[in-house]
KEKE-3310 file (N, C-alpha, C; in steps of 0.2 Angstrom, whole numbers, plus 5000, padded with zeros to 4 digits):
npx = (5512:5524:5526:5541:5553:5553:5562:5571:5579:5587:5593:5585:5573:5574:5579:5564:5550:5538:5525:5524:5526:5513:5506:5507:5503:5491:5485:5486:5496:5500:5512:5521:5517:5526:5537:5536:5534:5548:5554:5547:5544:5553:5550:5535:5537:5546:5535:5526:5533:5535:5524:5518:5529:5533:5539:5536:5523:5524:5529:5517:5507:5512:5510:5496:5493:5500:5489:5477:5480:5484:5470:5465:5475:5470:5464:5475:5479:5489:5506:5516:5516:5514:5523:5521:5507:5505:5511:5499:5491:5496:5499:5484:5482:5490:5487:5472:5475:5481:5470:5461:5470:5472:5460:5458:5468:5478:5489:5504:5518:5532:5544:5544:5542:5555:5562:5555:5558:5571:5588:5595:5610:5614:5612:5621:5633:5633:5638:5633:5627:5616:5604:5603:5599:5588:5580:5578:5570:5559:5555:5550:5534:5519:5515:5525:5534:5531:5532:5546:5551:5547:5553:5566:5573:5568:5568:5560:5551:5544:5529:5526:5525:5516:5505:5505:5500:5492:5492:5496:5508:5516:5512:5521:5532:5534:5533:5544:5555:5552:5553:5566:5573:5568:5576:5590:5591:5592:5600:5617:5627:5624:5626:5620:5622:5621:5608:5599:5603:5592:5581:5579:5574:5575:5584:5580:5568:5561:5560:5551:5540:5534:5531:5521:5511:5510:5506:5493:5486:5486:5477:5466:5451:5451:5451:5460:5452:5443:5441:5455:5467:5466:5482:5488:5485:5496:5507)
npy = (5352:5364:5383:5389:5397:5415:5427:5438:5455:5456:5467:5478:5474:5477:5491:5495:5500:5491:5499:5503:5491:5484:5492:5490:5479:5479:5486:5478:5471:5454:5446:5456:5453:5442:5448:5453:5442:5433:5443:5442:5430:5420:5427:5423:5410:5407:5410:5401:5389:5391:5389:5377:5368:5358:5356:5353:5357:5369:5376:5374:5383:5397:5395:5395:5407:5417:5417:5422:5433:5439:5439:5449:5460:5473:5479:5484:5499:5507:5504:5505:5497:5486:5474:5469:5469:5457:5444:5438:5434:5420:5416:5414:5405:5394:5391:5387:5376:5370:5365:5359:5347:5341:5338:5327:5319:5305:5299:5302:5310:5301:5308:5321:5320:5314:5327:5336:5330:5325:5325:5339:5343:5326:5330:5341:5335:5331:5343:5353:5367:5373:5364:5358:5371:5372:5361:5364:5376:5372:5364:5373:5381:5384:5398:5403:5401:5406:5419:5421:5418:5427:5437:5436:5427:5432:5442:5454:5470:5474:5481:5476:5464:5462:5469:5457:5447:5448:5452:5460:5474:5473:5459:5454:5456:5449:5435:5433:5438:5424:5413:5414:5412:5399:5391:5393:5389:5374:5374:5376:5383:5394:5401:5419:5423:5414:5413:5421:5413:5400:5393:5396:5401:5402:5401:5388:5386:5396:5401:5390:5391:5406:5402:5393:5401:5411:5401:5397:5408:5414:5403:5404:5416:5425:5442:5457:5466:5481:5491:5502:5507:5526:5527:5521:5524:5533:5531)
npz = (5332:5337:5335:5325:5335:5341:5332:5339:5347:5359:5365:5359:5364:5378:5381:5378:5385:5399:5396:5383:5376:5380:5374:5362:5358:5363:5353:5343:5339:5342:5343:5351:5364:5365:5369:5384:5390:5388:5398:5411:5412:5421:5433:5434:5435:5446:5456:5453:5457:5469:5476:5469:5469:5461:5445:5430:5435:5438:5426:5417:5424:5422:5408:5407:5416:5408:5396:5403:5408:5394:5392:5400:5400:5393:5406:5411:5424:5428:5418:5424:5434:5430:5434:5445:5446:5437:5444:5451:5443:5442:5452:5459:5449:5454:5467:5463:5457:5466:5475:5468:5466:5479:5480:5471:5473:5478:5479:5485:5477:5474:5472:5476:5489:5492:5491:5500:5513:5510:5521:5523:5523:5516:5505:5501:5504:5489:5484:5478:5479:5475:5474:5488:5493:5484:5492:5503:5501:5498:5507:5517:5526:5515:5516:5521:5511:5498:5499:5502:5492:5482:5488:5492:5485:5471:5470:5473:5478:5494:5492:5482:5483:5494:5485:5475:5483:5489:5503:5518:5518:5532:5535:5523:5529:5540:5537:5528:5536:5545:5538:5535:5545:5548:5539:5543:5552:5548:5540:5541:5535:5523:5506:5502:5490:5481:5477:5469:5458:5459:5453:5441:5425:5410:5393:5380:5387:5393:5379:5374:5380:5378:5364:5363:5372:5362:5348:5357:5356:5345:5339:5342:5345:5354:5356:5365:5377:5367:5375:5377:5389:5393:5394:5383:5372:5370:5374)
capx = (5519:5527:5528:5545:5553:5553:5567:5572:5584:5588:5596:5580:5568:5577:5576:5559:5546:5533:5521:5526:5526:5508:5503:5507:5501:5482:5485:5485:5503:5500:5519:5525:5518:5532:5543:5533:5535:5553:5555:5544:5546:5558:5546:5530:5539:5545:5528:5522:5535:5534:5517:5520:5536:5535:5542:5532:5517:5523:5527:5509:5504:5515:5508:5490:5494:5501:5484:5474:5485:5482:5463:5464:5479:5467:5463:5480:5480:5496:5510:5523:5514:5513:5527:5518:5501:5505:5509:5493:5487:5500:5497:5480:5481:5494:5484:5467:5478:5483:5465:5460:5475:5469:5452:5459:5476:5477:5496:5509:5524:5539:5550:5542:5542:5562:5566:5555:5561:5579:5591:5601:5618:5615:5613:5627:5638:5634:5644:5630:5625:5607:5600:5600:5594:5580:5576:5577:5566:5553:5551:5545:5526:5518:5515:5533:5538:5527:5535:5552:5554:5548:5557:5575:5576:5565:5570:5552:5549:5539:5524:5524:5522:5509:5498:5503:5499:5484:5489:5500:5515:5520:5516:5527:5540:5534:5534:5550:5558:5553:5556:5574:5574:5568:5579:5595:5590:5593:5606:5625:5629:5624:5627:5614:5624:5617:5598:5598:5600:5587:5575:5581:5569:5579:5585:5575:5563:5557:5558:5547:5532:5533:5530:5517:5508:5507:5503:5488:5484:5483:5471:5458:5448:5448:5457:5462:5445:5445:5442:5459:5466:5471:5489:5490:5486:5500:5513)
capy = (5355:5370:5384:5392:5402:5420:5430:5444:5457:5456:5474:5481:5473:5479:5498:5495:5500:5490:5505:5504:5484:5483:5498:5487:5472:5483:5488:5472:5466:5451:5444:5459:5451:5440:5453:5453:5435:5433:5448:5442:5422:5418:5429:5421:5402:5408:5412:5394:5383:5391:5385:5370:5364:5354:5362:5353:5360:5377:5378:5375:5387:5400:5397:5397:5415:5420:5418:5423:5441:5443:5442:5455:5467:5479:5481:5486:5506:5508:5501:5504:5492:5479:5468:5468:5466:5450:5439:5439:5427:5413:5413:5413:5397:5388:5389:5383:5369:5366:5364:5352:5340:5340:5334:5320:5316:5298:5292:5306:5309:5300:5312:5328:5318:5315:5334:5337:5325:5322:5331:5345:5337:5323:5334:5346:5329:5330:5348:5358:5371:5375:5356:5361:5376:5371:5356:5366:5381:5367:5362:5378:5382:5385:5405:5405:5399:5411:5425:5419:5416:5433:5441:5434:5425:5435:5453:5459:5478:5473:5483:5472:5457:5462:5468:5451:5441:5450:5454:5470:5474:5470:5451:5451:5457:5445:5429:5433:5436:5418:5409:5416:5409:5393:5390:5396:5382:5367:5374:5378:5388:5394:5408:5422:5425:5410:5414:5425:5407:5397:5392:5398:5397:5406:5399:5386:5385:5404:5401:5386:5394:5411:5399:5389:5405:5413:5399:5396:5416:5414:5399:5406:5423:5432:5447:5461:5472:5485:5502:5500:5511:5532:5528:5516:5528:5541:5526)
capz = (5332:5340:5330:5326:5339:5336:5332:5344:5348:5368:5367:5358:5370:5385:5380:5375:5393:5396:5392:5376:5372:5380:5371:5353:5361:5365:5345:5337:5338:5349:5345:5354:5369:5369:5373:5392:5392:5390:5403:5416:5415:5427:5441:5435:5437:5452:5459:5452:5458:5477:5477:5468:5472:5454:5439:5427:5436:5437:5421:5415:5426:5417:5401:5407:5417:5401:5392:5407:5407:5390:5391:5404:5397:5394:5413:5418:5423:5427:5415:5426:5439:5426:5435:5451:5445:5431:5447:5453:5440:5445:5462:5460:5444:5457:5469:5461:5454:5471:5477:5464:5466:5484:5481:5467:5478:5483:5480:5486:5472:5478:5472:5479:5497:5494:5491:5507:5518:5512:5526:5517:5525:5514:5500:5503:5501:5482:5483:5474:5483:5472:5476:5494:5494:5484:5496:5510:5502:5496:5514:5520:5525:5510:5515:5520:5503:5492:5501:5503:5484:5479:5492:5492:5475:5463:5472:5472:5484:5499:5492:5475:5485:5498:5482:5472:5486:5493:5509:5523:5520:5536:5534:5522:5531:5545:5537:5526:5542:5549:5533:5533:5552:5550:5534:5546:5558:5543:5536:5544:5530:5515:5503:5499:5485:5477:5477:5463:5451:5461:5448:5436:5418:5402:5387:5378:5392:5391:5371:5369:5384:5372:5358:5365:5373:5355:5345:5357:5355:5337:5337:5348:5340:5359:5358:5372:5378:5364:5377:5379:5394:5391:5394:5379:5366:5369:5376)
cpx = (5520:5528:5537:5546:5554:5558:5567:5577:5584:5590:5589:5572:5570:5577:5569:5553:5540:5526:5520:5524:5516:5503:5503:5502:5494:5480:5486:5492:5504:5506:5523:5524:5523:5539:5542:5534:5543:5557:5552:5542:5546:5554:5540:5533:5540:5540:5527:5524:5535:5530:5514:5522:5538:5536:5539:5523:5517:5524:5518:5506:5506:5511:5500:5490:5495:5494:5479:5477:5481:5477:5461:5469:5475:5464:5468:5479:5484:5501:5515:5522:5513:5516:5524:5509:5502:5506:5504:5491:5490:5499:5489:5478:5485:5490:5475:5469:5478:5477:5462:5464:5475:5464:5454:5465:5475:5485:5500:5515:5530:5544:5549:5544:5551:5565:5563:5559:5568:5584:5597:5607:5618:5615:5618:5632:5639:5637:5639:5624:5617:5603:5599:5597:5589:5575:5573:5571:5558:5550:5546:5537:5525:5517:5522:5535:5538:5532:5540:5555:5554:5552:5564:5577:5574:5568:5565:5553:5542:5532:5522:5522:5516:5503:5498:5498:5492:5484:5496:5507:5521:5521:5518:5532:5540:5537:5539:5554:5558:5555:5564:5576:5574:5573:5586:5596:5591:5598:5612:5626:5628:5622:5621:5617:5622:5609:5596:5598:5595:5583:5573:5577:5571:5580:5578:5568:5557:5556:5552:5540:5531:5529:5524:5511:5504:5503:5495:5483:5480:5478:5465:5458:5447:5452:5456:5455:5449:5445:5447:5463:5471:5477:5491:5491:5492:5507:5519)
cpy = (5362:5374:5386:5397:5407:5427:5435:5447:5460:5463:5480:5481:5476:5487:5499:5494:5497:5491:5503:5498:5482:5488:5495:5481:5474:5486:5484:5468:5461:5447:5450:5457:5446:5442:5452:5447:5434:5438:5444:5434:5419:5422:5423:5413:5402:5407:5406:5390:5384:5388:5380:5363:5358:5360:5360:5357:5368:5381:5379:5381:5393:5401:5398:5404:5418:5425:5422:5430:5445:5444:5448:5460:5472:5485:5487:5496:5508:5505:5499:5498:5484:5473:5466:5467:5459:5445:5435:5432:5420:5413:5411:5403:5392:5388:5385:5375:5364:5360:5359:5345:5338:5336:5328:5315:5312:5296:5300:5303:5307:5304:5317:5323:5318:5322:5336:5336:5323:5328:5334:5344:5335:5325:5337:5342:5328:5337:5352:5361:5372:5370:5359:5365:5376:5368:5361:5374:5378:5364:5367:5379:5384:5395:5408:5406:5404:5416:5425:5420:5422:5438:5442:5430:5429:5442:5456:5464:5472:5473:5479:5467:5457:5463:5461:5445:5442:5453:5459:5468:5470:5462:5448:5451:5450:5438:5427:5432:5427:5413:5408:5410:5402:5390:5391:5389:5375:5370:5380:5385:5388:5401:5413:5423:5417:5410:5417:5418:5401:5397:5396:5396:5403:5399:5396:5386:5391:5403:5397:5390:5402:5408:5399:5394:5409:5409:5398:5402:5415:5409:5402:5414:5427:5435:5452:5464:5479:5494:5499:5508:5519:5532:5527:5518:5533:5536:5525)
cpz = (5334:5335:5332:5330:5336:5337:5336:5345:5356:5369:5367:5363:5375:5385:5377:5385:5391:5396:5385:5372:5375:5377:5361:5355:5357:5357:5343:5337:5346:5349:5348:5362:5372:5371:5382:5392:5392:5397:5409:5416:5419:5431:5440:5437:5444:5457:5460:5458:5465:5475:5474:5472:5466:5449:5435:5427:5437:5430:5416:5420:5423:5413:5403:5412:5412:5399:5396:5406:5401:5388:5394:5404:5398:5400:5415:5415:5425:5424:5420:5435:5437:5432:5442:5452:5439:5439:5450:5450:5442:5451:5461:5454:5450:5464:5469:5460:5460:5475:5473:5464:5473:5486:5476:5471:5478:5482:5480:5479:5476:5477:5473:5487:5498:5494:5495:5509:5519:5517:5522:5517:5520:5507:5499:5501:5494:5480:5478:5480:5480:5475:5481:5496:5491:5488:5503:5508:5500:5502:5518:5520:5520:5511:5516:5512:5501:5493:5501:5497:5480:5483:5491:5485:5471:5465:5472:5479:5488:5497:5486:5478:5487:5492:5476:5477:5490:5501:5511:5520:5526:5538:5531:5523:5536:5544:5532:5531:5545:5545:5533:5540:5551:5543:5539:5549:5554:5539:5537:5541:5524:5512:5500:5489:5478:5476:5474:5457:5455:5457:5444:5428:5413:5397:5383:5382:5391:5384:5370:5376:5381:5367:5359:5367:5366:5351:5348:5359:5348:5336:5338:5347:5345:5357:5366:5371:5371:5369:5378:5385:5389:5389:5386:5373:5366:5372:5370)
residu = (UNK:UNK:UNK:UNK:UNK:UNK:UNK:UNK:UNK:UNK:UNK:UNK:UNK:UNK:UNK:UNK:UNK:UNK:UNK:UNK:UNK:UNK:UNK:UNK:UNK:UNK:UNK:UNK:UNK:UNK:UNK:UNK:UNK:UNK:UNK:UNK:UNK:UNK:UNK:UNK:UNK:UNK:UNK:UNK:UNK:UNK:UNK:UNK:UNK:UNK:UNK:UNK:UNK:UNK:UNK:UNK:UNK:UNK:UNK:UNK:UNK:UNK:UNK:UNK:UNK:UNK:UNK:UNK:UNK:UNK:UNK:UNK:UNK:UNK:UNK:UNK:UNK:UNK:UNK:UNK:UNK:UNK:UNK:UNK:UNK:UNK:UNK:UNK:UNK:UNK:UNK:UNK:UNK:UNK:UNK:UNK:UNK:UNK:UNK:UNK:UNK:UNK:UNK:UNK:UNK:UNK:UNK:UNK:UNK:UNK:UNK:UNK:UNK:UNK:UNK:UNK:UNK:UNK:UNK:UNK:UNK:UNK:UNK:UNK:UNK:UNK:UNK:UNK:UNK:UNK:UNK:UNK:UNK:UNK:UNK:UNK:UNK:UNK:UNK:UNK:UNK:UNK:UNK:UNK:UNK:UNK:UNK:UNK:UNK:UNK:UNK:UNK:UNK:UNK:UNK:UNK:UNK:UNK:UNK:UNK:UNK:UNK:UNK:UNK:UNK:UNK:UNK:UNK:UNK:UNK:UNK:UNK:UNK:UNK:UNK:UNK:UNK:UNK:UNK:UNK:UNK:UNK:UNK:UNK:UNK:UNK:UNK:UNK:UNK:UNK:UNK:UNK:UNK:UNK:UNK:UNK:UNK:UNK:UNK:UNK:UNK:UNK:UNK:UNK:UNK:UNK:UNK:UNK:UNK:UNK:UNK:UNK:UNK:UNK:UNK:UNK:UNK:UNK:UNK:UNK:UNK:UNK:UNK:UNK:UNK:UNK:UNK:UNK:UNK:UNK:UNK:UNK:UNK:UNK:UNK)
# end
């Protein structure tokens, strides 16, 4: 059983830098990590479910970067690069994942094949703009996607991507560019101004992988590396 979710005040986390919340964390207060988890949710899902394209499996991926993050917190030496160094972990779990259901694969999911395959027309006809644009950003090359998602949906700086994803600047500028392009070519018209709610993970969803992240914090006797970095101490 899950435990209880854990009470919060959304004003006080949001003026709270996060210097500050990994710097309690690195001191023993490991529910202030889920202050960094309901902050930074919605990107890490993002990340997944580009390289996904299942939501049940990008969630798991989520909660195990979670855990992964919080064994190597102590690493980080810049705070204020936090949010550009945590996605790392999810690309790198989404695609391990991806790699192993590669080697086991034998029967394609029908209903990944129809949110390829179906033609965004026929989707349009159901009058929900989100549906198609996910179908049509779930079709793209999988290096397009990654890029695509943290670029134009999640709003990540150029420089944040290239260092989550490992590679230049400039091709993420490149293969943003061609993503846009071949998205343009499937579909007539469609509003940027809807790609900011694109896979979308708040309310209960962010509350119960908070939950779930912690209770499997407190089971398990790791803690953060104790040299914990200069910053953390004066944070």
């Amino acid at each position: 059983m899950l435990p209880a979710p854990v009470t919060f005040s959304p004003a006080a986390e949001a003026a709270e830098s996060d210097a500050s919340v990994i710097a309690r964390v690195l001191s023993g207060d490991r529910h202030a990590y889920a202050i960094l988890m309901r902050r930074y949710n919605q990107r890490l899902y993002r990340v997944a479910w580009a390289l996904t394209r299942d939501a049940a499996a990008a969630e798991d991926v989520v909660q195990e970067s979670w855990v992964r993050a919080f064994q190597r917190l102590g690493q980080v030496t810049d705070p204020d690069r936090f949010r550009a160094w945590l996605p790392r972990f999810a690309v790198n779990e989404a695609l391990h994942r991806r790699r192993q259901n590669l080697r086991r694969e034998s029967v394609n999911d029908p209903e990944a094949e129809m949110m390829t395959d179906e033609d965004p027309e026929s989707l349009a006809a159901q009058r929900e703009l989100r549906p198609v644009l996910e179908a049509a950003v779930s079709s793209l090359p999988d290096v397009l996607r990654a890029v695509f998602v943290l670029r134009e949906v999640e709003g990540m700086a150029v420089a944040d991507i290239a260092e989550s994803l490992g590679i230049q600047e400039a091709t993420v500028k490149t293969r943003a560019f061609r993503a846009r392009e071949l998205l343009r070519n499937r579909l007539c018209d469609w509003s940027d101004a809807a790609l900011p709610e694109l896979l979308s993970f708040a309310g209960d969803r962010c509350t119960r992988i908070a939950a779930k992240v912690l209770a499997q914090l407190d089971a398990d006797p790791l803690v953060p590396p104790p040299q914990n970095p200069h910053w953390a101490a004066c944070a």
